[in-house]
N, C-alpha and C positions, 0 to 999 in steps of 0.2 A: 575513460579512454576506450575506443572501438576495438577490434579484433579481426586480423585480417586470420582464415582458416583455407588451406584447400592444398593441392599439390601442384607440384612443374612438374610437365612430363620433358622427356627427352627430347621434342618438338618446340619446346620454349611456350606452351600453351599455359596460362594457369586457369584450376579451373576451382572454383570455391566461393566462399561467401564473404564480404565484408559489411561488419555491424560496427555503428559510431556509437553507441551504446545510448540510443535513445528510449527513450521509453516511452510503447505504444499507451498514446493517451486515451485509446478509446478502452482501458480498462479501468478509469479513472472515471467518477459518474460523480460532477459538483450540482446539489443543489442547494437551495435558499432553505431547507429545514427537512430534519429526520421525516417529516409530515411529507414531503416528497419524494422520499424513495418508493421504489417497488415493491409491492405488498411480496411480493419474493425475491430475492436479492440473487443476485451470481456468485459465487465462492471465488472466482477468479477474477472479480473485481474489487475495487475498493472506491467507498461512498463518501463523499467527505457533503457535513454540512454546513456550508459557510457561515450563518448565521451566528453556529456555535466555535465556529473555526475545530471542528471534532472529526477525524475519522472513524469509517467504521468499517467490517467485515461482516459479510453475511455466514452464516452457519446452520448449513440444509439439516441438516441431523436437530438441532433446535428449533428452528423454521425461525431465525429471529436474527439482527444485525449487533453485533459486539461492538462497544466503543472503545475504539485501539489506540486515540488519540489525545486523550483527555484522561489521564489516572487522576488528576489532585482531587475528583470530585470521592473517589473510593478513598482517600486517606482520613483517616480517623485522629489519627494520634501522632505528634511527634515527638522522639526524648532526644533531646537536647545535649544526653550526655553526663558528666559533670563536673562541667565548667564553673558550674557556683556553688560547688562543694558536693 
């Protein structure tokens, strides 16, 4: 849902901004494989690579792209619990 921002003056004028809360897509960079990103990335955007269906973020201080989309491949181990005793 958008957001209407701004004042009425005494004049009946309003003056302000209204956002439908869309999201600028040119911070959004799809391509066919991590092999296609920017050998340096934007911190203020997000890479997604469709092949793997995986997001990622760039991180200037590492010079390297983090995958923000895809945790199951870092899971090691699950405990279950104990449900069978």
């Amino acid at each position: 849902m958008g957001n209407l921002v701004g004042t009425l003056s005494g004049s009946s004028i309003l003056n302000g901004t209204i956002s439908a809360g869309v999201v600028d897509n040119t911070k959004i960079i799809q391509c066919s494989s991590i092999y296609e990103f920017p050998n340096r990335g934007d911190m203020g955007k997000i890479y997604i690579d469709t092949s793997e269906n995986a997001s990622y973020r760039w991180d200037e201080a590492a010079s390297k792209y983090y995958c923000v989309g895809r945790d199951y491949q870092e899971i090691d181990t699950i405990t279950g619990g104990t449900a069978n005793g």
